[in-house]
C-alpha positions as CSV (number, residue, x, y, z in Angstrom):
1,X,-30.0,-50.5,53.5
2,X,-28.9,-50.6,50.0
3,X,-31.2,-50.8,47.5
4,X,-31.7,-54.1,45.4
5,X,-29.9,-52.8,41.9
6,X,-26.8,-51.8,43.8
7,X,-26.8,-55.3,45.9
8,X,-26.9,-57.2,41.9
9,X,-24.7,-54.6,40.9
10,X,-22.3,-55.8,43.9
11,X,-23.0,-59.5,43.1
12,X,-22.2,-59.5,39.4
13,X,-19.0,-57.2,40.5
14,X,-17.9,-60.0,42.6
15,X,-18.6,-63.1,40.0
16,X,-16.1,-61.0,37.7
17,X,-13.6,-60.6,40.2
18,X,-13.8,-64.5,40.5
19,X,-13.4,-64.9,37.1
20,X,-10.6,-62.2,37.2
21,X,-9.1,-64.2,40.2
22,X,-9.2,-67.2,38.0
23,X,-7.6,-65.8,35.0
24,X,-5.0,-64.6,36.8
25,X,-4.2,-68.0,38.4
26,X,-4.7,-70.2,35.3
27,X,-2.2,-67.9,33.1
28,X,-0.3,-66.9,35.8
29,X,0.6,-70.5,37.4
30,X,3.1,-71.4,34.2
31,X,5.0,-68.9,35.1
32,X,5.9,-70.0,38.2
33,X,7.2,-73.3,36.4
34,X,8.7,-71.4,33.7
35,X,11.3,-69.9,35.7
36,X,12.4,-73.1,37.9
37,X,12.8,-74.4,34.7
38,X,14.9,-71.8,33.0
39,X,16.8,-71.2,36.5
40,X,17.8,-75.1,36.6
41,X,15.8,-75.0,40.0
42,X,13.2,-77.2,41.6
43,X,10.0,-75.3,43.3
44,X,9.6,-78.5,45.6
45,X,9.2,-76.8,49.1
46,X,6.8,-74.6,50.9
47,X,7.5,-70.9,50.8
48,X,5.4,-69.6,53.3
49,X,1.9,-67.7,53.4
50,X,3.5,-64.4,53.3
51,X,5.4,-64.5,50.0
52,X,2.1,-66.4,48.4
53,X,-0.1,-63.3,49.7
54,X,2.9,-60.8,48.1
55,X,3.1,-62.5,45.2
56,X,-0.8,-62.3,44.4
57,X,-0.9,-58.8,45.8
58,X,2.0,-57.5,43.7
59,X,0.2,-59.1,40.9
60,X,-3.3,-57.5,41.6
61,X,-2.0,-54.0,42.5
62,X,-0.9,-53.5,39.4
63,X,-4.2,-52.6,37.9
64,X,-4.3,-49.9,40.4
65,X,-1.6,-48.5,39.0
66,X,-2.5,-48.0,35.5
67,X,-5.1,-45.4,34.5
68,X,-8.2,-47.4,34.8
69,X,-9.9,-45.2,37.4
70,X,-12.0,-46.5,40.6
71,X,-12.1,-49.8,38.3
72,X,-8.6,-50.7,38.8
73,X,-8.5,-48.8,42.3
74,X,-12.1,-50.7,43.8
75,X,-10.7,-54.2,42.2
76,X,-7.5,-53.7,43.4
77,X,-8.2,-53.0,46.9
78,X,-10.9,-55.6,47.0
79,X,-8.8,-58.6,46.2
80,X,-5.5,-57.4,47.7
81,X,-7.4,-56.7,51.3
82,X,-8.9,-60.3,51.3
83,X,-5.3,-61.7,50.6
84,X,-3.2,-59.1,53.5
85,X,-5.6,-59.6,56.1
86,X,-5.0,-63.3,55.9
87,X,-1.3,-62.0,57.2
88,X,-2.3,-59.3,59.6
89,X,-5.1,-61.3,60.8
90,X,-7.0,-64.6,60.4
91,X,-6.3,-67.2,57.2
92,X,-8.1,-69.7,55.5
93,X,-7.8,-72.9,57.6
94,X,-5.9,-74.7,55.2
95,X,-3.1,-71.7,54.7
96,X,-2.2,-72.8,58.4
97,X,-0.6,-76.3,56.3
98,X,2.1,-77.2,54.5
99,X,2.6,-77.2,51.3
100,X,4.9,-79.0,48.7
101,X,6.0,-76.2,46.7
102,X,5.0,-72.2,45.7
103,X,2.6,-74.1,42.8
104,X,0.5,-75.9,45.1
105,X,-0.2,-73.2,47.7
106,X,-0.5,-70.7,44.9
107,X,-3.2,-72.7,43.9
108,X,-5.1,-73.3,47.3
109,X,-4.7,-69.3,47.7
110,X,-6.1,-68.7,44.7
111,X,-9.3,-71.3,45.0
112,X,-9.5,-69.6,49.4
113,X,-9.7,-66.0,47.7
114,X,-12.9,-67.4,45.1
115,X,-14.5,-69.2,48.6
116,X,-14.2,-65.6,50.3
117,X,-15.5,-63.8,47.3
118,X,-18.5,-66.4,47.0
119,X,-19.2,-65.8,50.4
120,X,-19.4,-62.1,50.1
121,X,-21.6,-62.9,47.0
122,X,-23.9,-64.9,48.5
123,X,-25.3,-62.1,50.9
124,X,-23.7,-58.7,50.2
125,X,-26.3,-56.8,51.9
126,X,-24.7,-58.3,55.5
127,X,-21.1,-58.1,54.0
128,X,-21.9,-54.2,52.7
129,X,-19.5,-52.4,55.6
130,X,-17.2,-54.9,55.2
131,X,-14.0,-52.7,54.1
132,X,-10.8,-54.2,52.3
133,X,-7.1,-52.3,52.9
134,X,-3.8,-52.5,51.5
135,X,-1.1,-50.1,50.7
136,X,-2.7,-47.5,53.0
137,X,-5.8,-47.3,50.8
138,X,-9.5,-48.4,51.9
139,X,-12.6,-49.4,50.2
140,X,-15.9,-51.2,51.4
141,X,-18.0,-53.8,50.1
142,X,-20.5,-51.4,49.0
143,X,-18.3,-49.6,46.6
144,X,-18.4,-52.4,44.1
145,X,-22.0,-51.0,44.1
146,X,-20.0,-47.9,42.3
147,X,-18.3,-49.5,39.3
148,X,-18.4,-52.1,36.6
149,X,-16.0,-54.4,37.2
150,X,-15.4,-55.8,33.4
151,X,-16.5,-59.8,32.5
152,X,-13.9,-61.4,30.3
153,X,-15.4,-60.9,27.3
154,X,-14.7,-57.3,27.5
155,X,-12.0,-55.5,26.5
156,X,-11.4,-54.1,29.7
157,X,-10.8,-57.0,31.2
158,X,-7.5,-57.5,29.4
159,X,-6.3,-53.6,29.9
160,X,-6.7,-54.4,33.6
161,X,-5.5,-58.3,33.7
162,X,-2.1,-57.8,31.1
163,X,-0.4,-55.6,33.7
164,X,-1.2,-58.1,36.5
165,X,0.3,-61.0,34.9
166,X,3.2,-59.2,34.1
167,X,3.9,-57.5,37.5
168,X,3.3,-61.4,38.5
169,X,6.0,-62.5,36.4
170,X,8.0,-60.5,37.9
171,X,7.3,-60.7,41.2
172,X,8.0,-64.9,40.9
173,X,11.6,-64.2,39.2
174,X,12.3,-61.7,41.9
175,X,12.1,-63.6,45.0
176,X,13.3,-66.8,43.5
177,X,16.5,-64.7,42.7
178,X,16.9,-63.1,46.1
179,X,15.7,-65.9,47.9
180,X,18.8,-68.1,48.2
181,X,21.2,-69.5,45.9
182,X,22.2,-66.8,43.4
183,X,24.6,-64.2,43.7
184,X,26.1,-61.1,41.5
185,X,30.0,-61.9,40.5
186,X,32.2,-58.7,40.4
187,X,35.1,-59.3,38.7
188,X,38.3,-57.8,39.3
189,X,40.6,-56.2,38.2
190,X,38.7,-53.7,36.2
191,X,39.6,-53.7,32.6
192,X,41.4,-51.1,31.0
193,X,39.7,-49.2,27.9
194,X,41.4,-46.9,25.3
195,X,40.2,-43.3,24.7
196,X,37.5,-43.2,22.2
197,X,36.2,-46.7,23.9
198,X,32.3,-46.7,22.7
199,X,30.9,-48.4,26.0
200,X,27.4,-48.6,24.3
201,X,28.3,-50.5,21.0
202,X,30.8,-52.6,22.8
203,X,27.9,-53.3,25.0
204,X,25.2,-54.6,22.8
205,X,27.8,-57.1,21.1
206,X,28.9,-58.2,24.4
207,X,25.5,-59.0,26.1
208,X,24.6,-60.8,23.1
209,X,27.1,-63.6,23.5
210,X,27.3,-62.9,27.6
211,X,23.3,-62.4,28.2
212,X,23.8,-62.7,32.3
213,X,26.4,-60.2,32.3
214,X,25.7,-55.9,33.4
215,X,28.9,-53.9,33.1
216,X,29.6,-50.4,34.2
217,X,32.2,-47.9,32.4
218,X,34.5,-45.3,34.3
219,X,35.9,-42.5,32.9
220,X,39.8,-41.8,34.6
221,X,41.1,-38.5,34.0
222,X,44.7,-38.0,33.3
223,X,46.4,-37.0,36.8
224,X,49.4,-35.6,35.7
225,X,51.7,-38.3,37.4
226,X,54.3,-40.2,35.7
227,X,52.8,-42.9,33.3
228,X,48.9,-42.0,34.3
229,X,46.7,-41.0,31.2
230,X,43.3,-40.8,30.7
231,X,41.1,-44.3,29.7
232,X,38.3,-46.1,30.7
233,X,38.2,-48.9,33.6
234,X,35.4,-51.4,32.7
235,X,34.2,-53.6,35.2
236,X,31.7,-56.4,34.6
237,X,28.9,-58.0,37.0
238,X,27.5,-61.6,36.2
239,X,24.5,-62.9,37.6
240,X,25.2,-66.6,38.9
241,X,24.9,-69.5,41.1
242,X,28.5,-69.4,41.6
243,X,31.8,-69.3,39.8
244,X,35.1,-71.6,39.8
245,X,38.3,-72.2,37.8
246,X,36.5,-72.8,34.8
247,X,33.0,-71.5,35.1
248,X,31.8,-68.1,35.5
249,X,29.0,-69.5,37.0
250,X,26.5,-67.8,34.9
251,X,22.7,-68.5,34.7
252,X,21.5,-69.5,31.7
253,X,21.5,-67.6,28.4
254,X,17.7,-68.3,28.0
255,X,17.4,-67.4,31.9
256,X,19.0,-64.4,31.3
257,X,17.1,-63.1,28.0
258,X,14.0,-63.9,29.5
259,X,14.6,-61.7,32.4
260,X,16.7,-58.6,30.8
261,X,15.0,-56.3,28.9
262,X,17.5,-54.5,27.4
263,X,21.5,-54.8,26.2
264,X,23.1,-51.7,27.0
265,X,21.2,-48.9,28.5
266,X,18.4,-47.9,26.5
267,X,19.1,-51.0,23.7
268,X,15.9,-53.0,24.0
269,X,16.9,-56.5,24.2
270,X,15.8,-58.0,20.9
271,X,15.5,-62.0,22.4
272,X,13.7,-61.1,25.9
273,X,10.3,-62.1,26.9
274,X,6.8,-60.4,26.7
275,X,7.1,-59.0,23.0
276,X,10.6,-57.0,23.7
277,X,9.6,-55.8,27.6
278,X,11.7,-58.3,29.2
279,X,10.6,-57.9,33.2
280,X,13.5,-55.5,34.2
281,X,16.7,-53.9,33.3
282,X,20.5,-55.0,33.9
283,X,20.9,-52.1,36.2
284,X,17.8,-52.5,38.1
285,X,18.9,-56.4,38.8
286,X,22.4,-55.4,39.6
287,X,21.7,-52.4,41.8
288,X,18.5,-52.1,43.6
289,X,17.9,-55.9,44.5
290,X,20.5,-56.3,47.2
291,X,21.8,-59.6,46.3
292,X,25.2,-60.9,48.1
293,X,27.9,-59.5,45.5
294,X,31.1,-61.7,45.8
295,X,34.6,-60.1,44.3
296,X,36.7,-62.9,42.1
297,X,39.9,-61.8,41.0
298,X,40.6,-63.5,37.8
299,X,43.3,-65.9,37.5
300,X,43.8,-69.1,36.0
301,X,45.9,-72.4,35.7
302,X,46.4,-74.9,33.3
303,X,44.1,-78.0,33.6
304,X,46.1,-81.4,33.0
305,X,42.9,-83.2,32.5
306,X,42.1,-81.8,29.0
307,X,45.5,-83.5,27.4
308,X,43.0,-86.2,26.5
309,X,41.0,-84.2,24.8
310,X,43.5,-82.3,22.9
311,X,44.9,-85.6,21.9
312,X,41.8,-87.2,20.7
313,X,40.9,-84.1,18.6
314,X,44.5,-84.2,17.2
315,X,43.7,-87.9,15.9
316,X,40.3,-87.3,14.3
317,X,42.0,-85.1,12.1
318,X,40.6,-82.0,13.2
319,X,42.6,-78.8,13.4
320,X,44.6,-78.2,16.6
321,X,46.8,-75.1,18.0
322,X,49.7,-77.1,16.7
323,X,48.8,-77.0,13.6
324,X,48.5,-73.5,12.9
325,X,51.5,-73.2,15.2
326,X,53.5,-75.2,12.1
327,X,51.6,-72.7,9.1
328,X,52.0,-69.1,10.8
329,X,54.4,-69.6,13.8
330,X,53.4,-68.1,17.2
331,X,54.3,-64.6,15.5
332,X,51.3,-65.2,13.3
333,X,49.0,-66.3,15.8
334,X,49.5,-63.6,17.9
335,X,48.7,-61.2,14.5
336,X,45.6,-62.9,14.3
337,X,44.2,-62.1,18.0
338,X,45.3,-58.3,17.5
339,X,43.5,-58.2,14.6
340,X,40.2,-60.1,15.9
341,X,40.6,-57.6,18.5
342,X,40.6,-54.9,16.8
343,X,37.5,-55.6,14.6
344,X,35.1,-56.6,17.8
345,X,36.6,-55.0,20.9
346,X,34.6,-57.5,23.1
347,X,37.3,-59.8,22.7
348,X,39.7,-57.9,25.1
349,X,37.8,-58.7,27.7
350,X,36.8,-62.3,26.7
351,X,40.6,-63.4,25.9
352,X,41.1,-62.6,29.7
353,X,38.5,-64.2,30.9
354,X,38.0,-67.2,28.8
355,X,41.5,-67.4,27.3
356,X,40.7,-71.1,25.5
357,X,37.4,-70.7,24.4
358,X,38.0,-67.0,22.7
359,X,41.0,-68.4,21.0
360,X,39.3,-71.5,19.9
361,X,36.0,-68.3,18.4
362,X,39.2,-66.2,16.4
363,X,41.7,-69.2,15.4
364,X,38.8,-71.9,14.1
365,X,41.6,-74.5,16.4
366,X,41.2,-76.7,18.9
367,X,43.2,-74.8,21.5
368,X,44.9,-77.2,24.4
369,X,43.6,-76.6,28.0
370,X,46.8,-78.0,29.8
371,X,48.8,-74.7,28.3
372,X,48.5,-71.7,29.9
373,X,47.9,-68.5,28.1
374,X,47.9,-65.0,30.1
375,X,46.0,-62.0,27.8
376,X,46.9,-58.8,30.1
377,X,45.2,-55.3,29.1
378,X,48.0,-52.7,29.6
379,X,46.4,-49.4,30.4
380,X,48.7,-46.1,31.9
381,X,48.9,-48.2,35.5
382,X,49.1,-51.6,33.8
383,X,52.0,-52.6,32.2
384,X,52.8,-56.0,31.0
385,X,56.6,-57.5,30.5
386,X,57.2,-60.6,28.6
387,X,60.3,-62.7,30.2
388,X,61.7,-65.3,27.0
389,X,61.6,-68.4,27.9
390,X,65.1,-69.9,29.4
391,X,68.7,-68.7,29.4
392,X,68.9,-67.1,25.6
């Protein structure tokens, strides 16, 4: 029978879990908003019991894993054994229901996990054997008699609780990722890079005007065969809904900087959430999460329904293609892009890409969408032939 300090010890134990529980749900819930928002998404549907349970697992587990001791270990297990066994074995009535979106049932889980604790505290000396397990690790009711669990105006309290919001951050822009609806854009054909190519500075410049963008540099050996010679093939990843003729597709640049935590490997990224953390690195999104990968081969053709625009831009006087076309000749223009090139070595990939919108960055000119302009990178396989136009 335990004795009557260790059962208060156990009941005061349990009132700061609740208020733990609470914390967790209070600062965590905005989170959950915060990335519908940023994603241009809608959390207006029931996602099930099970990714409710992960979700508030993966958040309290994490105070396991820091060095907080049987603390962290004891709390952990506690709260993350109420929630599994609601899986494995018997819910809260009202889990059984629906629910109008991840928000609401969030909420109920959160308010069923303070009714279970509650019950617990009411009459821990019946409750004492009860034991909680998750992850392969086991504790009993009892154990709480073995720690101090810290109240929230401790110190401690925050040690254990900021790793638990942040692993629930995560979690939430996880799953809404992988869920449904987003995919990773490889884009093809890989870019040629010169000798020399510094895939880290041309990095950081590029994921700070593409922020959804991971991009990967391979080093090709000279072979010996005719024309071959050793260069760099960059290929380039995007993170999107989608892609078409004129859009990559791309989530959004606040999306992106909210969820990236670096630029190139090792670069923290200066923009990203949680004081310069971010939640997880280009390469973690782009390799470990198993999202559908879809291959676009770029191409592109003129679009007749910009003349309009080019027109209208041409009569409020501001500059236009033509213009500069008049001043420098196409000669000059072409001087221009080499040059711009030159100085930021993004732009080789952007002209290809985004052949309007780069020239429109380097020429300060409206640029016309209904002409078409090809940029080809020639590498030692890639060569590139201009044909004049007509019989000269």
């Amino acid at each position: 029978m335990p004795s009557d300090a260790d059962i208060e010890k156990v009941k005061q134990n349990l009132a700061n879990l609740q208020v733990f529980n609470d914390y967790q749900y209070n600062h965590g819930n905005p989170f959950i908003a915060n990335c519908y928002a940023l994603l241009s998404q809608q959390d207006n549907s029931d996602k099930g019991l099970a990714v409710v349970v992960n979700m508030m697992c993966s958040s309290f587990w994490a105070m396991a894993a820091i060095e907080a001791g049987p603390v962290g270990a004891i709390g952990a297990n506690t709260l993350c054994g109420i929630l599994s066994a609601w899986v494995n074995g018997t819910p809260p009535p009202d889990m059984g229901g629906a629910f109008s979106s991840l928000i609401e049932r969030f909420q109920r889980a959160s308010l069923d996990v303070d009714a279970q604790l509650a019950t617990y505290h009411a009459d821990p000396a019946t409750y004492w054997d009860t034991t909680f397990t998750y992850q392969g690790q086991t504790c009993t009711l009892g154990d709480l008699a073995t720690i101090d669990f810290p109240a929230e105006d401790d110190p401690e309290f925050f040690v254990l609780m900021n790793p638990c919001l942040f692993a629930l951050d995560q979690y939430i822009w996880r799953f809404v990722l992988t869920s449904g609806g987003f995919q990773l854009n490889e884009w093809l054909p890989e870019t040629t890079m010169p000798t020399g190519f510094d895939f880290n500075s041309w990095g950081n410049s590029f994921y700070d005007v593409h922020p959804a963008y991971w991009a990967t540099c391979e080093w090709h050996q000279d072979t010996g065969d005719c024309g071959d010679e050793s260069c760099y093939y960059l290929t380039q990843w995007n993170l999107a809904t989608g892609h078409g003729a004129f859009s990559d597709g791309s989530i959004g640049d606040a999306a992106a900087n909210y969820l990236f935590s670096d630029l190139s490997a090792g670069t923290p990224n200066p923009t990203t959430s949680w004081d310069g953390r971010g939640l997880y690195t280009r390469e973690e999104v782009f390799t470990t999460w198993g999202m559908k990968v879809v291959q676009v081969w770029t191409s592109y053709a003129p679009d007749p329904t910009h003349r309009s625009a080019y027109l209208r831009a041409k009569l409020e006087g501001r500059p236009v293609l033509s213009d500069l076309l008049a001043e420098i000749g196409m000669d000059g223009i072409k001087a221009r892009i080499l040059e711009a090139v030159r100085v930021d070595p993004t732009l080789r990939v952007e002209l290809q890409r985004s052949p309007h919108d780069t020239m429109e960055r380097i020429l300060g000119v409206v640029v016309p969408r209904f002409v078409r302009f090809d940029f080809i990178a020639e590498g030692p396989r890639h060569h590139a032939l201009v044909l004049p136009w007509g019989a000269r």
